[in-house]
C-alpha positions in Angstrom: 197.7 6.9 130.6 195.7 8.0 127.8 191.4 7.3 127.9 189.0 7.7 125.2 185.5 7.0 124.3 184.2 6.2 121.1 179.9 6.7 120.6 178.1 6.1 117.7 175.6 4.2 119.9 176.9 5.8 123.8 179.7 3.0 123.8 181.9 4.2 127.1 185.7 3.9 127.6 186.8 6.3 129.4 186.3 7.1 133.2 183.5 10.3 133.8 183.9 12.4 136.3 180.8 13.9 137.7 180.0 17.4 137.2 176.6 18.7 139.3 174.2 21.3 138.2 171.5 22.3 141.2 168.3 23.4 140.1 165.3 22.0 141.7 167.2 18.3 141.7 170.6 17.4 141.5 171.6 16.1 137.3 174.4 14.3 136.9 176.4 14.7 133.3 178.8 13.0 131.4 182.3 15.4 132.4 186.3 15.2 132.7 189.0 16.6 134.2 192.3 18.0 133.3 194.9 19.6 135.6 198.5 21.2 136.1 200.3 22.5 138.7 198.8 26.0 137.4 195.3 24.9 136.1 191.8 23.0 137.0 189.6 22.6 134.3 186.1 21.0 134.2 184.7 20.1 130.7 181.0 18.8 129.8 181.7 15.9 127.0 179.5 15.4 124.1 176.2 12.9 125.0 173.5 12.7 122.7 171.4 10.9 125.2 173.0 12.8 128.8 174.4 15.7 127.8 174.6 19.0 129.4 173.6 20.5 126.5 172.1 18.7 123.2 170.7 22.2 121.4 171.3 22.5 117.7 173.4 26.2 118.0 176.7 25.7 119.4 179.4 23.3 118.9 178.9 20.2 121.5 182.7 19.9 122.2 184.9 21.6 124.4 182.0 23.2 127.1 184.1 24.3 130.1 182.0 24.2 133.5 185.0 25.6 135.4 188.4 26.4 135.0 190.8 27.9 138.0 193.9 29.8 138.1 195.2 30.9 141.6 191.7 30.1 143.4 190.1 32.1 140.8 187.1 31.2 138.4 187.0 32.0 134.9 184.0 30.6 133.4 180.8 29.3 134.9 177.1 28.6 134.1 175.2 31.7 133.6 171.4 30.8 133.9 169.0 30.3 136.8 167.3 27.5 134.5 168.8 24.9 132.6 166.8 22.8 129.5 169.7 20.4 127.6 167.6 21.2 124.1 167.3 25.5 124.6 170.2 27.1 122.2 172.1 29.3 125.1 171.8 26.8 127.7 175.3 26.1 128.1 178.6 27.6 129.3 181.7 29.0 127.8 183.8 29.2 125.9 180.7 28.2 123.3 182.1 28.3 119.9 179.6 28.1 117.1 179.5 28.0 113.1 176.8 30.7 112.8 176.1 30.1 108.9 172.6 28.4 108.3 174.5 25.1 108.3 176.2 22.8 105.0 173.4 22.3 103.1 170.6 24.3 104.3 169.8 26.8 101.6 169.5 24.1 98.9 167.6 21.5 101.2 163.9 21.2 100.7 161.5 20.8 103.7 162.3 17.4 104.6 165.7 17.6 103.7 168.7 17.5 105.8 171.7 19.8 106.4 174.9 19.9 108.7 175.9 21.7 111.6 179.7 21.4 112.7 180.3 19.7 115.6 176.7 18.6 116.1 175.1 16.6 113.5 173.3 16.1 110.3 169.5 17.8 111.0 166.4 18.1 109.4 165.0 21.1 107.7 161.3 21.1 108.8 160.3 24.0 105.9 161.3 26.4 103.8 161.4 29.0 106.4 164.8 30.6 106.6 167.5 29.4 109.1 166.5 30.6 112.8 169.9 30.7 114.6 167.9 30.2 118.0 165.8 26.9 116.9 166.4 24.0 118.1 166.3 21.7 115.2 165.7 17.6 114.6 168.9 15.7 114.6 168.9 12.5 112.2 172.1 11.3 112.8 174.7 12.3 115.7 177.4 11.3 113.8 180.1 9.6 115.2 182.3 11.3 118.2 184.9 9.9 120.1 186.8 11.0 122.9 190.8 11.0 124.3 192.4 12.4 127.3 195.8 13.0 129.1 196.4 14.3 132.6 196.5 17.6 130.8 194.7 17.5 127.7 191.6 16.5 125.8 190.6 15.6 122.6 187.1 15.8 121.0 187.0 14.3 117.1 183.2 14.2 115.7 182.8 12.6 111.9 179.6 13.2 109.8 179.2 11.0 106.1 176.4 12.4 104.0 174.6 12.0 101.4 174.3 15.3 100.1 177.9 16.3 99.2 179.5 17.4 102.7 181.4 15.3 105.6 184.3 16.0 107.5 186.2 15.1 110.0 186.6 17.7 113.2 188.9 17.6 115.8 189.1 19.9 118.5 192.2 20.0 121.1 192.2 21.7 124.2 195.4 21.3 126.6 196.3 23.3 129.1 199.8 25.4 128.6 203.1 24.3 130.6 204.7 27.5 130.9 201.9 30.0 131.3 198.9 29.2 133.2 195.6 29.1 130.6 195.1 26.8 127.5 194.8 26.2 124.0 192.3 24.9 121.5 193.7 23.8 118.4 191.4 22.8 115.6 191.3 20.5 112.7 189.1 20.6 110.2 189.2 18.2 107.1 186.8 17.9 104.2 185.9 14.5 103.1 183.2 15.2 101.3 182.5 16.7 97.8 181.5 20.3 98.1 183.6 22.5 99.4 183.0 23.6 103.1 182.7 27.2 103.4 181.5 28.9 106.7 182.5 31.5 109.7 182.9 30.2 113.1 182.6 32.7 116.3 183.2 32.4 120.2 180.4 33.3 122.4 183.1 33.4 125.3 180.1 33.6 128.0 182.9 34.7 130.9 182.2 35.2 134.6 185.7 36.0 136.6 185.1 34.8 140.1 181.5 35.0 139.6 181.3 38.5 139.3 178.1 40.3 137.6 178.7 42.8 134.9 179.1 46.1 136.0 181.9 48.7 136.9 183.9 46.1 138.0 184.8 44.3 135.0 186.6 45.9 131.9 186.8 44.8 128.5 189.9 45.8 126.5 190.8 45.5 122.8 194.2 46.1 121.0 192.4 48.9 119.2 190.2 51.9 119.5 187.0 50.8 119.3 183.6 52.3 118.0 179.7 50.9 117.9 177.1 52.3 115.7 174.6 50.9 118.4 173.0 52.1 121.6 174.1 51.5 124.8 171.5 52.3 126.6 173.5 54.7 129.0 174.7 50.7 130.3 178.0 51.1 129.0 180.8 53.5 127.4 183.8 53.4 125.1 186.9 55.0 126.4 189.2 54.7 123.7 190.5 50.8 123.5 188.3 50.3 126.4 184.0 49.3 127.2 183.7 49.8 130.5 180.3 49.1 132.5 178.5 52.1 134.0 176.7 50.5 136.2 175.6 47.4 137.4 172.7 45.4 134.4 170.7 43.5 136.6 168.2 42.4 134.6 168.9 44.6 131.3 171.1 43.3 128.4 173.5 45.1 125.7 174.8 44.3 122.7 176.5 45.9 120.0 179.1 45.1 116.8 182.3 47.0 117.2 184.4 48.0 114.5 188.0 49.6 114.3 189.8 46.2 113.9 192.2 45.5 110.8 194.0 42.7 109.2 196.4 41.9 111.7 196.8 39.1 113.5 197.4 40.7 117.0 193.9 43.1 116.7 192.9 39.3 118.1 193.6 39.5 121.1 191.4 40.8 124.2 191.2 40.9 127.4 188.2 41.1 129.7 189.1 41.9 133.9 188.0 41.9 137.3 189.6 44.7 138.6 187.5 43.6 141.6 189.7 40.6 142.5 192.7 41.1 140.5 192.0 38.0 138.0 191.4 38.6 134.0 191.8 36.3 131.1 193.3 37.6 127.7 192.2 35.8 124.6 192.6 35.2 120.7 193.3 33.4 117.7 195.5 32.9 115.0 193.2 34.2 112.6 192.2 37.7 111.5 189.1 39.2 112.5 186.0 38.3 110.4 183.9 40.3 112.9 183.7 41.4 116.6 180.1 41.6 118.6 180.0 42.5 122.3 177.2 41.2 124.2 176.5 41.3 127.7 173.5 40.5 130.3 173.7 40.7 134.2 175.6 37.7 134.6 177.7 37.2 131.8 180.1 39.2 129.3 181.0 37.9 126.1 183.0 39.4 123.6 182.6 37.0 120.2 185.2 37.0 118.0 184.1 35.8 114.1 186.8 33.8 111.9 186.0 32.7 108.7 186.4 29.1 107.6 187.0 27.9 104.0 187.7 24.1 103.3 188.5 22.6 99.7 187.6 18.6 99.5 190.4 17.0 100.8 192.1 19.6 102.3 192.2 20.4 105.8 192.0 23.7 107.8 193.6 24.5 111.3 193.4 27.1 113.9 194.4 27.6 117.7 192.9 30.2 119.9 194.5 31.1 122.9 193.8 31.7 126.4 195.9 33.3 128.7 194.4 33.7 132.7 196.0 37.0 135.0 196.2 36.9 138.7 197.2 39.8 141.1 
């Protein structure tokens, strides 16, 4: 049977699972499940009051706190610390519409802009956009909430009054003949002004919990180049970036180029060769742009799309996510 929630004031429907994060204290925060005979997954749902994560960076729908193929772990929360309102306090896949946000540039201090799949927010000065801020949300918007045993759908509607609204929905269901799952997404333009932005996946993997280092690999469908330092941390070899040695504490990133047009330069895949398990990845778009950033706990290759929406149109796009098991 088929649940849902609808919130533009917290307005429950739909039966929560509980999903634990262990810091000092146990929190409790609004979740769901979805399963197949192949697949577990573990999402966080979308909470202005509870939420696992209420920053203004990242999309609020479709957090994964654990998915499992096999007895294997794909995602996971990468942190020792956890604060709802700090941008990177979340886990993956994280997907984000990096532009300043509908409206920003021609908002005065005071003023009020739009971030996909969070809300309409308030521009405090004429400073430019800080991608790491967390800003003031005005108005949450509406979202709403459906389920089946194997899928999930989050739809979030914003009305404005400076041009821009639209309705998002984002669909995640797990795939029936291969194990993994699918996020399609829907985005239409009810406003005025046309919507025009790029959207990226921070990923944020961790494959049965493993640290980066020598043990995970990161392949691309490509040969693959960085103008930036590695710090002796990491090293291309050919289509591969392969960890030299364990980060610990250090970080890398980089922006890595070699990619064309093509659909299928989209895809990537990131192993344990540890355990066996891996996860291979993309969408239906071309590339826009490809960053690589990792620190001890995480790796996360982002992919960029670029997103253009004409008033009354609508825009969709599915990425793809495929797990590996030996």
């Amino acid at each position: 049977m088929n649940k849902s929630i609808v919130f533009p004031g917290l307005v429950f429907l739909l039966f929560l699972s509980t999903c634990h994060y262990t810091q000092d204290k146990k929190m409790d925060f609004p979740s769901a499940e979805i399963g197949n005979e192949m697949v577990t997954m573990h999402l966080y749902l979308p909470d202005p009051e509870k939420g696992f994560y209420r920053a203004t960076r990242f999309d609020w729908s479709g957090i994964i706190s654990s998915v499992k193929y096999h007895n294997h772990e794909y995602f996971g929360y990468w942190k020792k610390t956890h604060d709802p309102m700090v941008h990177e306090d979340l886990s993956g896949p994280a997907e984000s519409y990096n532009k300043p946000g509908l409206g920003y540039e021609e908002a005065t201090p005071g003023g009020q802009f739009i971030r996909i799949g969070i809300g309409i927010l308030e521009k405090p000065d004429d400073k430019p956009y800080e991608t790491f801020k967390t800003y003031r949300i005005v108005d949450h918007g509406n979202w709403s909430v459906k389920k089946g045993r194997d899928w999930i759908t989050f739809e979030h509607e914003i009305n404005s009054d400076n041009g821009y609204g639209y309705v998002y929905t984002k669909k995640i269901e797990l795939k029936k003949q291969d194990p993994g799952f699918t996020i399609t997404h829907h985005l239409t333009n009810t406003g005025t002004k046309k919507i025009e932005t790029d959207q990226y996946n921070h990923n944020f993997f961790i494959i049965d919990g493993e640290k980066s280092g020598p043990a995970i690999s990161i392949d691309f469908p490509y040969d693959i180049s960085t103008g930036n330092d590695l710090k002796g941390l990491m090293k291309i070899d050919g289509q591969t970036l392969i960890f030299t040695r364990n980060l610990d504490q250090q970080s890398v990133w980089m922006e890595l180029s070699g990619y064309g047009q093509d659909i299928n330069d989209h895809r990537v895949t990131v192993r344990n060769n540890k355990t066996g398990a891996g996860v291979n990845f993309g969408v239906d778009r071309p590339l826009y742009r490809m960053v690589f950033w990792a620190c001890g706990t995480t790796y996360c290759p982002e992919n960029f799309i670029l997103i253009s929406v004409e008033p009354g149109q609508k825009e969709t796009w599915v990425s793809d996510y495929t797990f590996m098991s030996e």
